[in-house]
N, C-alpha and C positions, 0 to 999 in steps of 0.2 A: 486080418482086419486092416483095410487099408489106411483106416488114422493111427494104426497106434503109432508106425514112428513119429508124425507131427504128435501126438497126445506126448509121448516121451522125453521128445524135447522141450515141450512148454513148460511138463510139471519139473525135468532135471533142473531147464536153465534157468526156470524162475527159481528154484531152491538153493543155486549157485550164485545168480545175481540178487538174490536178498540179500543171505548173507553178507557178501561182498558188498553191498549198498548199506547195512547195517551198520558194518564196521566202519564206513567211510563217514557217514553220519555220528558214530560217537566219536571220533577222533576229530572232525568239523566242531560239535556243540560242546567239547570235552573244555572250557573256558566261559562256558556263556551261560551258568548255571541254571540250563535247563534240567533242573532233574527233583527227584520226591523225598522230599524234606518223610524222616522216621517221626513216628507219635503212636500215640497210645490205641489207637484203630488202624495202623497199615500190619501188612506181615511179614514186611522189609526189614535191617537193618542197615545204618546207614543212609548214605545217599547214593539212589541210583537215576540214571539219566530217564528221560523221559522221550515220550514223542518216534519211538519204535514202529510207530501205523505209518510214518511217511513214505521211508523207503518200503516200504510192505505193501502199501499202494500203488507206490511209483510203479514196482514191478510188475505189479498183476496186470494194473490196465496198459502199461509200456509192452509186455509180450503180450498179451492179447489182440493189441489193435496190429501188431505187428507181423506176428501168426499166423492169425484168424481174418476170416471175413467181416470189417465191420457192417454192422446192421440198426436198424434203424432204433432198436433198445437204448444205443450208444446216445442217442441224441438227446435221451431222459437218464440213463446212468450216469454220465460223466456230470452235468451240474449237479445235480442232486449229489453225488458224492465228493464235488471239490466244497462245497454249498459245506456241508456238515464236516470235512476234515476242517475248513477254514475256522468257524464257527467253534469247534470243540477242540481245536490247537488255541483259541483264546482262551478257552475255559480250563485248558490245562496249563498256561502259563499267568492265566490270570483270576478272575471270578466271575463268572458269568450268573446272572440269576437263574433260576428253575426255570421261572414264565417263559423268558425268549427263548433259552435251551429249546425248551419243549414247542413254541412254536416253532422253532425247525424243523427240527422233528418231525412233528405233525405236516408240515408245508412238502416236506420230504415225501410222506407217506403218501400224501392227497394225489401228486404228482405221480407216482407211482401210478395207483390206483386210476385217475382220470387217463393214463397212458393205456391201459386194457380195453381190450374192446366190448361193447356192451355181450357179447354172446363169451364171455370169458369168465366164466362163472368160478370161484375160487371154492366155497362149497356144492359147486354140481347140482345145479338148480332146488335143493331143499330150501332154499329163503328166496323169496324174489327178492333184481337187481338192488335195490337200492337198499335191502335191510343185507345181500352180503355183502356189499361193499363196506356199511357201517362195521360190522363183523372185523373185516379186513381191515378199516382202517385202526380201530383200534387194534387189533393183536399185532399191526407190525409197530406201532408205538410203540405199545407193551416189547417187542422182542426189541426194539432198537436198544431201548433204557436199558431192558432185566442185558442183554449182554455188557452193555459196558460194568453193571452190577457186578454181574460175574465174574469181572473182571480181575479177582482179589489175588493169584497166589500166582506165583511164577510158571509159567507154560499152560496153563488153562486156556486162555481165549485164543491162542496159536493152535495146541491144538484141537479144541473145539471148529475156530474156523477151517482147519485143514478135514476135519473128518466131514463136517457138514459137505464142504466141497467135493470130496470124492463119494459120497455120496449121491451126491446129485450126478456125478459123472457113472457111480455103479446103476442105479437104476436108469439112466436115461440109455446109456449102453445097453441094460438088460432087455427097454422096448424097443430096440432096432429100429431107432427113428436116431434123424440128425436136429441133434438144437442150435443155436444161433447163441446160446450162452454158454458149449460147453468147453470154448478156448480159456474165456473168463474162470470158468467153474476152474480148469486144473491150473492155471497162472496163480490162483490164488489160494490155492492147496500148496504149491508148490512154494511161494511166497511166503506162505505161514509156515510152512517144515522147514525155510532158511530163515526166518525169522528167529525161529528157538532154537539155533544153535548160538544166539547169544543171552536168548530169553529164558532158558531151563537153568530147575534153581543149582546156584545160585544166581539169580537174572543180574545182568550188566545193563540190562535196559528192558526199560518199558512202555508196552504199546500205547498207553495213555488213552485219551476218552478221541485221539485225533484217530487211532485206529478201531479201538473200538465197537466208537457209534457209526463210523461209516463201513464199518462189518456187518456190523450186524443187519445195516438198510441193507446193503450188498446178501449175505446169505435168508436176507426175508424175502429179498428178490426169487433168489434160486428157488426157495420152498413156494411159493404161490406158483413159480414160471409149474414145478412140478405138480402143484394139485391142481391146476390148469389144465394141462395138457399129460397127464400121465396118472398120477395115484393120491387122492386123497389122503389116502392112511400113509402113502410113504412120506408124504410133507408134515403130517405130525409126527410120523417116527422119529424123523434123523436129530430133531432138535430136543426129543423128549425128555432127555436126563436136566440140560440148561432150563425147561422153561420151567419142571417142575421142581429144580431145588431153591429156582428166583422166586416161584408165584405161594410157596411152602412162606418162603421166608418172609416175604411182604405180609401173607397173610398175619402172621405170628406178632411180628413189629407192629402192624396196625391195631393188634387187637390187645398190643400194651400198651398203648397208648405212644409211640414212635413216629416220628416224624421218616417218611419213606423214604427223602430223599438225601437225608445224614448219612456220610460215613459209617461203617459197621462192621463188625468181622463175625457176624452169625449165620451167614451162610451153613450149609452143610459140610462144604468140602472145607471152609475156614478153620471149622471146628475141628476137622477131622484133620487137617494141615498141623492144628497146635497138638493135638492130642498121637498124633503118630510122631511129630517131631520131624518131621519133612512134607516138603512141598511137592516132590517128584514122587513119591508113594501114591500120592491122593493123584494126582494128574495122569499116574499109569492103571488105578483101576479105572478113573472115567475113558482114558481113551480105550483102554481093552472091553466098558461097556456099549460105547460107541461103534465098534467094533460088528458087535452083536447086531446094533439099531443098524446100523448097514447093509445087514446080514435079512434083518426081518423087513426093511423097507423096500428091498428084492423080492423078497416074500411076497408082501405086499399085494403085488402087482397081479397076482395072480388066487393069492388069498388073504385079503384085507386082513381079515379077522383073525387069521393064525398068526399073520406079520405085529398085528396090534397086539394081542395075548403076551407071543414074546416080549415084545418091547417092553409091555406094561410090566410084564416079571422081572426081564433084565433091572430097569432103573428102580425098581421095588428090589431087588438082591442091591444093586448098588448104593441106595440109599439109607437100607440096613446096615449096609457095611461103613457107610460114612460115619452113622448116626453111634454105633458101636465103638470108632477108633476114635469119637469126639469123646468119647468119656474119658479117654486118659486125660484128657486136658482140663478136667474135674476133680483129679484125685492127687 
């Protein structure tokens, strides 16, 4: 394969220079008390640093453009993504209301979506243009938010964003075509694996809503670039365990009368973090489900149907097992 020694170098040195970017960064803000005050909704103790999505950023798009061919995506990725780290480094040192938050967001998504071309259909012509695009722009709303949700227990959204990414690098490999996002896709697989070598529990730092939300715009990208141009089913695969333990949970919340956008620790894996009594238990079944969804979204490509079946069983085994290890946190 004649990428894989560039593929190697992006995903080792991005994993090398996070790290090393990480550590230079808590040893920079180690004075300037950037970091997340303990209360009765985190599942911290202590104070730990915040703002971990910057150098996790820095690197991805730093070896990618560097690497890689830039192409003309760049020219909608990079605002859109300094736009939301800027915007949500306020809201983590400071308080931002819902409203604006979420017009970004949104301003984010639109941009996105107005960047496709009209024959770029994201469900494969079953809705005409302009009811998928509505489709589209809400569910990457919906994924921008529910991941920073997600966001609750030490090495989850690291590596959530690392699986998602090498996913989109397994099946785009699997079609024997070349994409123009897949220098991005392993910079920031790689980024997120040196990421948590200071973010697994116990984390010394965290990615905050600066990493994130502008992850989550970043891996909504990669799943559309893929049901675009490659697999429907594999772009609801690779993300299927995060979107159904966020949109379980919202459901639940709303319908007790909860305010969505509060603090919470009722997630699935929250649960199942108190009730095992570690954070790195619950983060190694998701990634070894994740694992699986990699496995099926490969599938996929060649049988939707048996790639979705798996998947649907896999996150159905794993969220029994969640829902099972939250009950010690009952008794």
């Amino acid at each position: 394969m004649p990428q894989l020694v560039p593929m190697l170098v992006t995903l080792v040195g991005a994993l090398l220079l996070a790290a090393a970017l990480t550590l230079l960064y808590m040893r920079v803000i180690k004075d300037r008390r950037f970091v997340a005050q303990e209360n009765h909704r985190s599942m911290h103790k202590g104070e730990v640093a915040v703002g971990g999505g910057w150098p996790l950023l820095a690197t991805a798009l730093l070896l990618a453009i560097l690497l890689w061919p830039v192409g003309r995506h760049h020219a909608v990725l990079l605002p859109a993504l300094a736009t939301l780290a800027v915007v949500s480094w306020w809201d983590d040192i400071g308080t931002l209301a819902p409203g604006p938050r979420l017009a970004v967001h949104a301003a984010a998504a639109l941009l996105c979506l107005w960047w496709l071309p009209s024959d770029a259909l994201i469900l494969h012509g079953w809705l005409p243009l302009w009811l998928d695009r509505v489709v589209a722009f809400l569910a990457l709303v919906w994924w921008i938010n529910l991941y920073n949700f997600m966001d609750g227990i030490d090495g989850i959204a690291g590596t959530e964003t690392a699986s998602i990414a090498i996913g989109y690098v397994a099946v785009t490999l699997a079609t024997g075509t070349a994409s123009p996002l897949l220098g991005l896709a392993l910079a920031t697989a790689g980024a997120a694996l040196g990421f948590l070598v200071w973010n697994w529990h116990p984390a010394r730092i965290f990615m905050g809503d600066v990493g994130a939300i502008p992850l989550g715009f970043l891996m909504g990208w990669l799943l559309f670039d893929l049901a675009v141009h490659h697999s429907l089913a594999a772009a609801i695969i690779l993300p299927l365990y995060y979107a159904t333990d966020a949109t379980l949970t919202l459901a639940k919340r709303i319908a007790r009368g909860e305010r969505p956008w509060e603090p919470h620790r009722s997630h699935a894996y929250q649960r199942a973090a108190r009730g095992l009594g570690s954070h790195s238990a619950v983060v190694k079944r998701i990634a070894l489900c994740n694992l699986g969804l990699i496995g099926a979204a490969v599938l996929a490509l060649s049988q939707p149907l048996a790639g979705l079946a798996i998947a649907v069983a896999a996150v159905g085994a794993l969220m029994l097992s969640l829902e099972r290890a939250a009950r010690g946190a009952s008794h």
